[in-house]
Structure formats: structure tokens, C-alpha cells
C-alpha positions in Angstrom: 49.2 163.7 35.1 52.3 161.4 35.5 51.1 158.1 37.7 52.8 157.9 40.7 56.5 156.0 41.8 55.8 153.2 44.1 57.6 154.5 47.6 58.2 151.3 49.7 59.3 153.4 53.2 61.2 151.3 55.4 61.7 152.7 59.1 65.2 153.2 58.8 64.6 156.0 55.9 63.2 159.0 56.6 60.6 159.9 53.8 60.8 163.6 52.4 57.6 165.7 52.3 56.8 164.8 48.3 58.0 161.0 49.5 55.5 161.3 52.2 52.4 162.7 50.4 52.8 160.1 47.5 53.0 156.9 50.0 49.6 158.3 51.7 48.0 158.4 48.3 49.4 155.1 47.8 48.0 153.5 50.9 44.4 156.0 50.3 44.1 154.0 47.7 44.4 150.6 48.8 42.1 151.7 51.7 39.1 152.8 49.4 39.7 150.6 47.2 38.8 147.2 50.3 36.7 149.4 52.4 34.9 152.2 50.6 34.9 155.6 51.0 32.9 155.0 54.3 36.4 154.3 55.9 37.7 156.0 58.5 40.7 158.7 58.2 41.8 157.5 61.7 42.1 153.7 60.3 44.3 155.2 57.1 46.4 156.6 59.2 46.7 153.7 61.4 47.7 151.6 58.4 50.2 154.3 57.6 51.6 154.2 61.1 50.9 157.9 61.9 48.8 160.2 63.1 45.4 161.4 62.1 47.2 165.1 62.4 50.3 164.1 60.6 47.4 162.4 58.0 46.0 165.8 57.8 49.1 168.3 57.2 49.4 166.2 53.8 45.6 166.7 53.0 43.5 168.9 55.0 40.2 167.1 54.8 38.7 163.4 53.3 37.3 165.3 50.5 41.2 166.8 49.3 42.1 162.7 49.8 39.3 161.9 47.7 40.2 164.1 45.0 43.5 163.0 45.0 42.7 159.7 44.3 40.6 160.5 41.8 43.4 162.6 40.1 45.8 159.5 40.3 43.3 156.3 39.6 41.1 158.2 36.7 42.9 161.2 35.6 46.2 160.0 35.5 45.6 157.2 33.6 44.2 158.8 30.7 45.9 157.5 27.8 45.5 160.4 24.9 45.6 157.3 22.5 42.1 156.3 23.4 41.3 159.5 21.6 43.3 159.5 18.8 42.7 155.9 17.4 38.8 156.6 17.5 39.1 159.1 15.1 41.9 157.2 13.3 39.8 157.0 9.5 42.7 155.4 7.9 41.6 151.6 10.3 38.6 150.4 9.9 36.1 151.4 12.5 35.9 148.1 13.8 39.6 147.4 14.3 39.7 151.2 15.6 36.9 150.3 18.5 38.2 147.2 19.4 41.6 148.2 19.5 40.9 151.4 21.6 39.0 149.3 23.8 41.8 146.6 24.9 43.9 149.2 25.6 41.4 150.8 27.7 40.6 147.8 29.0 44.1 147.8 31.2 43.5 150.4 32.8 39.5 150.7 33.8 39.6 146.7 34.4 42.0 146.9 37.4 40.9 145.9 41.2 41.7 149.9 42.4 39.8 151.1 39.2 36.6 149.3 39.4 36.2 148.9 43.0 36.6 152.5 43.8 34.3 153.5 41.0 31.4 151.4 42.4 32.4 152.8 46.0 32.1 156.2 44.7 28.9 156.0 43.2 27.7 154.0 46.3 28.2 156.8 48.5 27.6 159.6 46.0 30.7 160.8 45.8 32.2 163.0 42.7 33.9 160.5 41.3 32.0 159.2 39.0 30.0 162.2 37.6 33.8 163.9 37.0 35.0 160.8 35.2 32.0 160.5 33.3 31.6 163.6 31.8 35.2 163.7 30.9 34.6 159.9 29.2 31.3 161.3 27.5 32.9 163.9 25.9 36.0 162.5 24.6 35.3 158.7 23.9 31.6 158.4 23.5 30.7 161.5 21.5 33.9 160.7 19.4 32.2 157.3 19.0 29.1 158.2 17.8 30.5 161.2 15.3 32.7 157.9 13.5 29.3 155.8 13.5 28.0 157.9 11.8 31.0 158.4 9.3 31.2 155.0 8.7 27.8 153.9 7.8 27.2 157.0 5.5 24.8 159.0 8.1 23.9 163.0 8.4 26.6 165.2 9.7 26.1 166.3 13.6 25.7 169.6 11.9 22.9 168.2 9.8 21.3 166.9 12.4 22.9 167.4 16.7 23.9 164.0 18.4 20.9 163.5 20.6 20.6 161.2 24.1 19.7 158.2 22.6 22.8 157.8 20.0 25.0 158.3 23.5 22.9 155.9 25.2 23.9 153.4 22.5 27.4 153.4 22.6 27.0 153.7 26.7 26.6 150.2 25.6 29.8 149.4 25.2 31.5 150.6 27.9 29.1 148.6 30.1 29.9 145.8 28.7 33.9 145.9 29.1 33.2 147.3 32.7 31.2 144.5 33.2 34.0 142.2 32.9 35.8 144.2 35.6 32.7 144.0 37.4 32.6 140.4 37.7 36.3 139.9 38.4 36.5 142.8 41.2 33.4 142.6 42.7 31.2 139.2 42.2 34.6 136.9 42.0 33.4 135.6 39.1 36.2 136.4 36.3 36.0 135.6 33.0 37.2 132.6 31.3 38.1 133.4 27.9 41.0 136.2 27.4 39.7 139.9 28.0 40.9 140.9 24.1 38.7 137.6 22.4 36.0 139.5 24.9 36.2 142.7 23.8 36.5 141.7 19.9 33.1 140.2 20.1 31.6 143.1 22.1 32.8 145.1 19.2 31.2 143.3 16.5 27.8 142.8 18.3 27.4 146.2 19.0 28.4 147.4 15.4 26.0 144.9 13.9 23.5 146.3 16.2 24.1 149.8 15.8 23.8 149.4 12.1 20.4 148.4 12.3 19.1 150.2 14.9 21.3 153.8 14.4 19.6 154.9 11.2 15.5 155.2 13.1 17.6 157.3 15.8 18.8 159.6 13.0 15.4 159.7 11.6 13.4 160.2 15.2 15.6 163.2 16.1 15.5 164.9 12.8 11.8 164.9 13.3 12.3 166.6 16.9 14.6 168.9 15.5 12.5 170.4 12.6 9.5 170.2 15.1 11.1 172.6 17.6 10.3 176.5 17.0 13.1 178.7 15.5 13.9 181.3 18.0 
């Protein structure tokens, strides 16, 4: 999903429909992005300079505003080259994580990215469950499939990716949040340059996962030859 043209309406133009739709998102989220998602429809549409009924003949409820800016913030700033230089097996896998993760990086470190996110799973919205399970699926699992390509492990067919291999490489994506974190909602950014960061995130967690990947492997091939055959 294309991410949307910035729309600066002045009051001498008179905004289309589409012009009109994309300046609320705009403003939506600015709005849940300082306040929440406890804020008040009435106050975005104060900030908007309209009506809580014009507000609502864009978007019939909070929740079709809240998916909206979940569609703009998260989905629409997918990059499908997060994907494709995981599985990359002509880089190395260190160069492969490391790059992947800088480039990720600009978009899941910004102020509307991380704030929203922590307001979303502060009040319980969707949000984050949606996002999540889209990241599992296509960066994590990825992740651990080249992890265990790279240090000459079983197959997932030989032996199913289990909760604690995911767990592991949840690892690094808390880490490079973290930064955002810090910036966005402690005011506490870091010193040193995101990409020196992220490099040494990289080759901690791959001199980790070296060492601690392989008793995984071997604890869930036990559970797996322990469970009955159907």
C-alpha cells in the first residue's frame, strides 16, 4: 500500500473528497501518535477544524480510523526487501541480518511508529497482534529457517521450528525497537549512530545463537519423537 502524499490544505483551497480523507489520516496520526488512542474523536476533529459529523462521513467509527492508521504506519511501510535479503544465500548471513535490519530500522524507529505501537498495546488495541503476526511470519520465521542454514542444522522438515527458536530471534527485534524506545518514549536517544547499533546487535546475537541454537534443536526433536503418531 502506497504511503500517503502529504496534503498541506490552506483555507483558500477547497480539498476534494480523496484530498480530504488523506489529510484526516494525516492529522489521526499525529493525534495518536501525542495522545494515545484514548483521544477523543471530538478533539481530532477540532484540530482538523471540522466537525465530529464531517469527521465521521470520512470514517464511520474510531475503530475504521484506527485501522486506517494501522494500514498507513505498519502496512504501508512494508518494504518487500526486508524479505528478500533474509533469504539472500549469496551474503553472508551476518551482512544479510544486519543489512535488513538498518533498513528496517527507518522505518519501525520513527516517532509515529513507535509511539503508536506502545499506545496500541497499552490500550489493547489490534494493532500490534496484526503487525506481529504479519512480522512473525515473514521476518522471524525466515530468520530462524537461514540460522539454521547457516550453521549446518536439521531441516524444519526434519525437525518443525518450535517457540523457543522464535523466541530467540524475538531477540532482535527488541533490541532495535529498543532504541526507538528510548528516543520516542524515555527521551533518552542513543549516542552512537543507529547502523554501528544495529551491527553489534547482529554479531552478539549470532554469537549467541550459535551456542545456544543447537540444545533447542536437540530439546524439540526429543518432544517431537515423544509425541504419539496419530
Amino acid at each position: 500500500m502506497a504511503t500517503l502524499k502529504k496534503i498541506k490544505p490552506t483555507l483558500s483551497k477547497r480539498l476534494s473528497g480523496a484530498e480530504r480523507e488523506q489529510h484526516i489520516t494525516q492529522e489521526a496520526i499525529r493525534f495518536f501518535s501525542e495522545v494515545g488512542f484514548s483521544g477523543d474523536t471530538r478533539e481530532l476533529a477540532k484540530r482538523l477544524g471540522v466537525t465530529q459529523s464531517l469527521l465521521y462521513k470520512y470514517f464511520p467509527n474510531k475503530e475504521a480510523l484506527v485501522n486506517r492508521v494501522f494500514e498507513v504506519v505498519y502496512l504501508g511501510q512494508w518494504n518487500p526487501f526486508w524479505e528478500e535479503v533474509i533469504q539472500d544465500r549469496r551474503v553472508p548471513l551476518q551482512n544479510r541480518l544486519t543489512q535488513h535490519y538498518i533498513e528496517y530500522s527507518k522505518a519501525a524507529l520513527t516517532r509515529d511508529w513507535v509511539r503508536i505501537f506502545m499506545f496500541s498495546g497499552l490500550r489493547g488495541e489490534d494493532i500490534n497482534r496484526k503487525y506481529l503476526d504479519i512480522l512473525k511470519k515473514k521476518i522471524l520465521e525466515p530468520i530462524a529457517i537461514e540460522l539454521r542454514h547457516d550453521f549446518c542444522l536439521p531441516t524444519v522438515d526434519e525437525i518443525p521450528i518450535s517457540s523457543a527458536e522464535i523466541e530467540l530471534v524475538w531477540g532482535i527485534n527488541a533490541r532495535v525497537f529498543y532504541f526507538g524506545q528510548r528516543e520516542w518514549i524515555f527521551d533518552v536517544p542513543a549516542q552512537d549512530p543507529i547502523e554501528d547499533l544495529i551491527q553489534t546487535t547482529i554479531a552478539h546475537f549470532l554469537a549467541g545463537a550459535r551456542a545456544v541454537l543447537p540444545s533447542l534443536l536437540a530439546k524439540s526433536k526429543v518432544k517431537t519423537q515423544k509425541k504419539p503418531k496419530s
